[in-house]
C-alpha positions in Angstrom: -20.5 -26.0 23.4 -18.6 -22.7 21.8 -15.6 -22.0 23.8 -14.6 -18.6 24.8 -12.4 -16.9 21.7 -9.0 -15.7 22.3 -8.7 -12.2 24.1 -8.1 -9.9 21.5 -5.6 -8.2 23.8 -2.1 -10.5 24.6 -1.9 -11.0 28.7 1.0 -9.1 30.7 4.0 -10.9 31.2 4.7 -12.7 34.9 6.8 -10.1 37.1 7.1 -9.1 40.4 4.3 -6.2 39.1 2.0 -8.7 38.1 0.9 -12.1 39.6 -2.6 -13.2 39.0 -2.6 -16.1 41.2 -2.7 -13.4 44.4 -6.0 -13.0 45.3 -5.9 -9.6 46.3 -5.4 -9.0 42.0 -9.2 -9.7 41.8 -10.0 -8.4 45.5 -8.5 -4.9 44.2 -10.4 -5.1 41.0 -13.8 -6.5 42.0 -13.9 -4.8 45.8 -14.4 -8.5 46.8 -13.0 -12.0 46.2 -14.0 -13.9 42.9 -13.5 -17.5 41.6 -10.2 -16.2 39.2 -8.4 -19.4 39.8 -8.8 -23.1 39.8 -6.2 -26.4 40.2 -7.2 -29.3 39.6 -5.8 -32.8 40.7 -5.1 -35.3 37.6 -3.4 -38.3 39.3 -2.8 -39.3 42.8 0.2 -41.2 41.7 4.4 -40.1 42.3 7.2 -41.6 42.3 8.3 -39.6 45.7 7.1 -39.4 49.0 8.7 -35.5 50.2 8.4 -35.2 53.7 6.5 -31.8 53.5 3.6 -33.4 51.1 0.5 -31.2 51.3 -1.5 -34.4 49.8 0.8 -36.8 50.7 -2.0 -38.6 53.1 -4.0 -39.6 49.4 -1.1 -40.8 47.3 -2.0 -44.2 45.6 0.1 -47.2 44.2 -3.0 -47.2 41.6 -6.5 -45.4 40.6 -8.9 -45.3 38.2 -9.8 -43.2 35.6 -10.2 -39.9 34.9 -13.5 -38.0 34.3 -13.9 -36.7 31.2 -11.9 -33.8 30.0 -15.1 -31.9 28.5 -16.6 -32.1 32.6 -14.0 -30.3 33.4 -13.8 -27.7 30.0 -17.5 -27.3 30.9 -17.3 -26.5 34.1 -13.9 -23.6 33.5 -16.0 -22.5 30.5 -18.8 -21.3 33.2 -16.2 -19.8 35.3 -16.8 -16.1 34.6 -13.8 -13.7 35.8 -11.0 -16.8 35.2 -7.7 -16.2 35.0 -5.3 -18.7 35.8 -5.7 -22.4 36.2 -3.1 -25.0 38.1 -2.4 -28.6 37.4 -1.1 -31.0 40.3 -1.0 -34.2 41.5 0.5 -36.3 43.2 3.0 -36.2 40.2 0.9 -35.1 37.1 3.5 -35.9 34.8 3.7 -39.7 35.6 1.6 -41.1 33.3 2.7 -40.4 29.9 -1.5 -40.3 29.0 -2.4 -38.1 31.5 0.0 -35.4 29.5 -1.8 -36.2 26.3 -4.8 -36.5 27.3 -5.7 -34.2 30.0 -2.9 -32.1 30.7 -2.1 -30.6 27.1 -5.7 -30.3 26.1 -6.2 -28.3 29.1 -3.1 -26.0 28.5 -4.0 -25.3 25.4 -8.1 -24.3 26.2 -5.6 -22.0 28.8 -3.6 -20.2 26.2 -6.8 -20.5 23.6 -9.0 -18.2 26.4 -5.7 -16.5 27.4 -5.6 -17.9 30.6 -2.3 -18.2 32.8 -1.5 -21.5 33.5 1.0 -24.1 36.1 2.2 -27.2 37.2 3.3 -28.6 40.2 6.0 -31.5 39.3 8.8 -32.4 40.5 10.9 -32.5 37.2 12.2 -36.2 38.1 10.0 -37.8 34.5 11.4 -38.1 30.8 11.9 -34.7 29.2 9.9 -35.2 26.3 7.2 -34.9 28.4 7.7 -31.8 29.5 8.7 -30.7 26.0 5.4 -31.4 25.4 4.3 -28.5 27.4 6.6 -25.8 26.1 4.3 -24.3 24.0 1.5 -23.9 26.2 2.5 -23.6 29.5 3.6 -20.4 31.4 4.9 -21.5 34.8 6.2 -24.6 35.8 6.3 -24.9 39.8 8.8 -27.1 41.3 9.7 -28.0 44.8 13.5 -27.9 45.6 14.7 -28.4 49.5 18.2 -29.0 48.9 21.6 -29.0 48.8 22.9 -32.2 47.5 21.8 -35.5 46.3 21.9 -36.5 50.2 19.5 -33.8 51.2 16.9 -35.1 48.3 17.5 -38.7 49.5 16.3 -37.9 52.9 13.3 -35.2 52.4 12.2 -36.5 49.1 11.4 -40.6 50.3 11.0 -39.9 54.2 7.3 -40.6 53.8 8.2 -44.0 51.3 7.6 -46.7 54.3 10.6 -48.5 53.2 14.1 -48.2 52.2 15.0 -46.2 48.7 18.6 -46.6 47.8 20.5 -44.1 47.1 22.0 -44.3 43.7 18.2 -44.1 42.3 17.8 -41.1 44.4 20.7 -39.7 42.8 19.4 -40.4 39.8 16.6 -38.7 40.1 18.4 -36.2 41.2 20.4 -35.6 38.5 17.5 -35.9 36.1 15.8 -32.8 37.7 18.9 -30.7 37.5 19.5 -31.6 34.0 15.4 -30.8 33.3 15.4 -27.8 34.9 18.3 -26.6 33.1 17.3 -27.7 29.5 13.5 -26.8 30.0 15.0 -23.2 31.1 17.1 -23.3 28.3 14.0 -23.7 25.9 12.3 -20.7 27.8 10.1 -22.1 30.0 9.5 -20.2 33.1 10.4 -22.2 36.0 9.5 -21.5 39.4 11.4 -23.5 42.4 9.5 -23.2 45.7 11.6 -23.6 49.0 10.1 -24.3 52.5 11.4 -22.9 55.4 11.3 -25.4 57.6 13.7 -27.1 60.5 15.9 -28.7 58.1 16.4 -25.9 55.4 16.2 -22.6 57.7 20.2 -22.6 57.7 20.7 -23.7 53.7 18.2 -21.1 52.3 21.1 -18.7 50.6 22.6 -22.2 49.1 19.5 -23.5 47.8 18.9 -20.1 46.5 22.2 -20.8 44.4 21.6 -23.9 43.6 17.9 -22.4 41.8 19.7 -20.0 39.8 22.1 -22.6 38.7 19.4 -24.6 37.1 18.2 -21.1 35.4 14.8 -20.4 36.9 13.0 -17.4 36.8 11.9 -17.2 40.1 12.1 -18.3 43.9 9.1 -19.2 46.1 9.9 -19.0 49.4 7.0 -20.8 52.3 7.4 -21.8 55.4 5.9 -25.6 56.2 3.1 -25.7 58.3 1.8 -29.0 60.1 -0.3 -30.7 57.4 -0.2 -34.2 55.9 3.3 -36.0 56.3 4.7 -32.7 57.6 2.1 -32.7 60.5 4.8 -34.4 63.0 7.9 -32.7 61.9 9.3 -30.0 64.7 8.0 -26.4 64.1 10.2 -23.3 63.6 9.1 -20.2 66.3 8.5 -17.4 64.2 12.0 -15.6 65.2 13.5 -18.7 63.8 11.0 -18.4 60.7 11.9 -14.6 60.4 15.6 -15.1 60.7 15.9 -17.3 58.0 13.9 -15.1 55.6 16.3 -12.1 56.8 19.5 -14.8 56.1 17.8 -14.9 52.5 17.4 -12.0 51.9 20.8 -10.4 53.3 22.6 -13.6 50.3 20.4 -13.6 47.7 20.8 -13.0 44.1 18.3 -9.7 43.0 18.1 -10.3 40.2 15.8 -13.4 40.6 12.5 -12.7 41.5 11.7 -13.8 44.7 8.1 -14.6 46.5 7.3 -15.3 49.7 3.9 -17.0 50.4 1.7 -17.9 53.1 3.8 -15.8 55.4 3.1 -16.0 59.4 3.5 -12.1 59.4 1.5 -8.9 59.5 1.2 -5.3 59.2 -1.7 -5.6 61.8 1.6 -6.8 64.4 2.3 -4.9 67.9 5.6 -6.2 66.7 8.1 -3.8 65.6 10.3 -7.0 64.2 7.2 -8.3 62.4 6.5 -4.7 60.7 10.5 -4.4 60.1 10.6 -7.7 58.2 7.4 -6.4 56.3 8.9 -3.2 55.3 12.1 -4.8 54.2 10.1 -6.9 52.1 8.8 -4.9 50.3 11.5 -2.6 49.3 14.0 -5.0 48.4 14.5 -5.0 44.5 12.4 -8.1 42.8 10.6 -9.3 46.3 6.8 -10.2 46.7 4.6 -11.5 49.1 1.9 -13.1 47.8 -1.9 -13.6 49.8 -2.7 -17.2 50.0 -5.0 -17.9 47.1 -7.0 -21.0 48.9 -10.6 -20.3 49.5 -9.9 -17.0 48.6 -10.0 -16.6 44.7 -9.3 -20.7 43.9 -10.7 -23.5 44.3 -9.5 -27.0 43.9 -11.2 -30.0 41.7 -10.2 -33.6 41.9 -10.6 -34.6 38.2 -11.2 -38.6 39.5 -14.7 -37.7 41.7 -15.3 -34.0 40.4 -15.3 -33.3 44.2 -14.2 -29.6 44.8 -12.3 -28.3 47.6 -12.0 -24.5 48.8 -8.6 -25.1 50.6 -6.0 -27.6 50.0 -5.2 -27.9 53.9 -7.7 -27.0 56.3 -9.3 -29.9 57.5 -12.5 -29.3 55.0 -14.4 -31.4 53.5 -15.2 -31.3 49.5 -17.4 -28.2 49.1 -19.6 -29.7 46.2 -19.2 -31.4 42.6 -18.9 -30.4 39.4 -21.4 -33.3 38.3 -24.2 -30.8 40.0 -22.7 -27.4 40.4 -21.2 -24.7 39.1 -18.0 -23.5 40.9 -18.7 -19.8 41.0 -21.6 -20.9 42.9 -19.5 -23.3 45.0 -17.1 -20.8 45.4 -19.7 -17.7 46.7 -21.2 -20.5 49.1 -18.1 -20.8 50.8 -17.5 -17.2 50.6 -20.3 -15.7 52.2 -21.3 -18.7 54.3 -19.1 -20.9 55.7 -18.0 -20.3 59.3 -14.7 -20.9 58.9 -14.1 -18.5 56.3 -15.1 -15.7 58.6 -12.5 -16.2 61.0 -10.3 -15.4 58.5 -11.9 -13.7 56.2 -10.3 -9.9 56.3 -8.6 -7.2 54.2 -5.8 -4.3 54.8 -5.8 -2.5 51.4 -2.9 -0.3 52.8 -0.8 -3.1 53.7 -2.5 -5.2 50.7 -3.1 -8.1 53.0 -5.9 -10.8 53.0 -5.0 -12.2 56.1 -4.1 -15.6 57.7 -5.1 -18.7 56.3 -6.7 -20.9 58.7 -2.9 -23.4 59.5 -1.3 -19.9 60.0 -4.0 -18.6 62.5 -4.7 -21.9 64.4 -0.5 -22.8 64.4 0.6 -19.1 65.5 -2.4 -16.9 66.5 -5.1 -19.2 67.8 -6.5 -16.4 70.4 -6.3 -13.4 67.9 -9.2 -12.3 66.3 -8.1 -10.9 63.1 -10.8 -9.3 61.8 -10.7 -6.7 64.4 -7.4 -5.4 63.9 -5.9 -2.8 61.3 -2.4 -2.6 59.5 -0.3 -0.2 61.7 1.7 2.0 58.7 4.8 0.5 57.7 
């Protein structure tokens, strides 16, 4: 089939001013949520097991193949208001094929329809596969929890089942410093995400260093929430959760642009702290908070069944299949029908909020009704 040409017009840079993975982007523009973004999953394979794994229940020692790429070109090609598209995994660089065959073709239908594009990794493979990338992709996301080779040791094989020595950890290690650095050098955008969680809340401003050390552009900040391996691990309160974030903030460098996601806190709060932590966010120089794009302008295809997902941790099954359906009419399904959706499914445009996801509400507000409630000026 023809693919869609090039925009004529070159896309805006990636800044705090623009990020079109947040859903309230399209909410603003379309006066309602719209299929803009889609990840897919290309392997189920790593060569880590993190403690804080959102998927790390369906890693795999093995699986089969692929489906074929033009399923999956087919299927984005139909997607009408698109804008950005995510590759993950598991570890989607593991296989050197997977980056020929799948990843790169896919990158470059991205740049080709002028698409934004990312992918999860953790940066531990062989450089020249991520050189591969360089001239198609515009953000590569990382996860980065640490201090010290020790600190990777322990959160990045808690979830192996057996004993991982520690020089190879190190190794490893090293090998994602020295990619980071390099691929930074080169001009890629990197992106190292942070969770706040019981054993980083006190290293935050030193990770924070660490990030800009290894030259990326930006800072996700998230706090963990109880979901695949991390779904035993103890719980920050939210005055521990908003203590680190002030910690952060009071250390940080400002010149890096740092985003908070999936953030337990509200303009809709009787909480003067909560509101106070708002407003500081968002007048401190090169800071966003960015709505929660699951099941609210993305969806999520697993390239090995064509199964799609509308949320990468709610407890949902998939929502359809590629083989049968189009995922804008997935998408709307979910949208307008699904029950759990309208628990959550509200919008502040003062405070520019979409609301709790559905761990946030069920960890934190399980009794409050969301919906009902308004931004209190901040």
């Amino acid at each position: 089939m023809n693919r869609i040409q090039s925009p004529t017009s070159i896309p805006k840079e990636l800044s705090p001013s623009y990020d079109p993975w947040d859903p309230i982007t399209s909410l603003s523009r379309y006066g309602k949520h719209m299929l803009t973004s889609v990840e897919m999953t290309v392997t189920n394979l790593c060569n880590m097991r993190c403690e804080h794994c959102a998927v790390g229940d369906s890693l795999t020692i093995r699986e089969g193949e692929l489906l074929p790429l033009e399923n999956m070109l087919n299927r984005l090609e139909e997607a009408e208001h698109l804008e950005t598209i995510s590759i993950t995994g598991g570890e989607p660089m593991f296989r050197a094929d997977t980056v020929d065959n799948m990843i790169v073709p896919l990158l470059k239908y991205a740049r080709e329809r002028g698409l934004r594009s990312q992918i999860n990794s953790n940066l531990t493979m062989p450089y020249s596969r991520y050189e591969k990338l360089l001239p198609y992709l515009d953000v590569m996301h990382i996860s980065f929890n640490y201090v010290n080779g020790d600190d990777f040791h322990e959160v990045g094989f808690a979830g192996s089942g057996h004993a991982v020595a520690k020089e190879a950890a190190y190794r490893l290690y090293d090998t994602m410093l020295e990619n980071a650095q390099r691929l930074s050098r080169e001009g890629m955008f990197i992106s190292a995400e942070s969770m706040i969680n019981y054993r980083t809340h006190g290293k935050l401003p030193e990770i924070h260093r660490l990030i800009g050390d290894m030259g990326c552009r930006r800072h996700e900040v998230h706090p963990m929430y109880a979901s695949n391996f991390a779904s035993s691990l103890p719980v920050l309160s939210l005055k521990e959760t908003a203590a680190a974030i002030q910690a952060l903030l009071d250390q940080r460098n400002p010149d890096i642009w740092m985003l908070f996601g999936t953030l337990p806190f509200f303009a809709c709060s009787f909480l003067e702290e909560d509101r106070e932590l708002l407003r500081r966010l968002k007048s401190e120089k090169n800071v966003t908070v960015r709505n929660d794009p699951d099941g609210r302008n993305r969806v999520n295809v697993n390239l090995f069944t064509g199964d799609v997902f509308v949320t990468d941790f709610a407890d949902i099954p998939a929502f359809g299949n590629i083989a049968e359906r189009k995922l804008d009419d997935i998408f709307a399904e979910w949208l307008c029908e699904h029950p759990l959706n309208q628990k959550v499914n509200c919008h502040c445009a003062d405070a520019g909020c979409c609301g709790p996801n559905l761990l946030v509400k069920d960890m934190y507000y399980p009794d409050i009704d969301f919906k009902s409630r308004k931004a209190i000026t901040l």
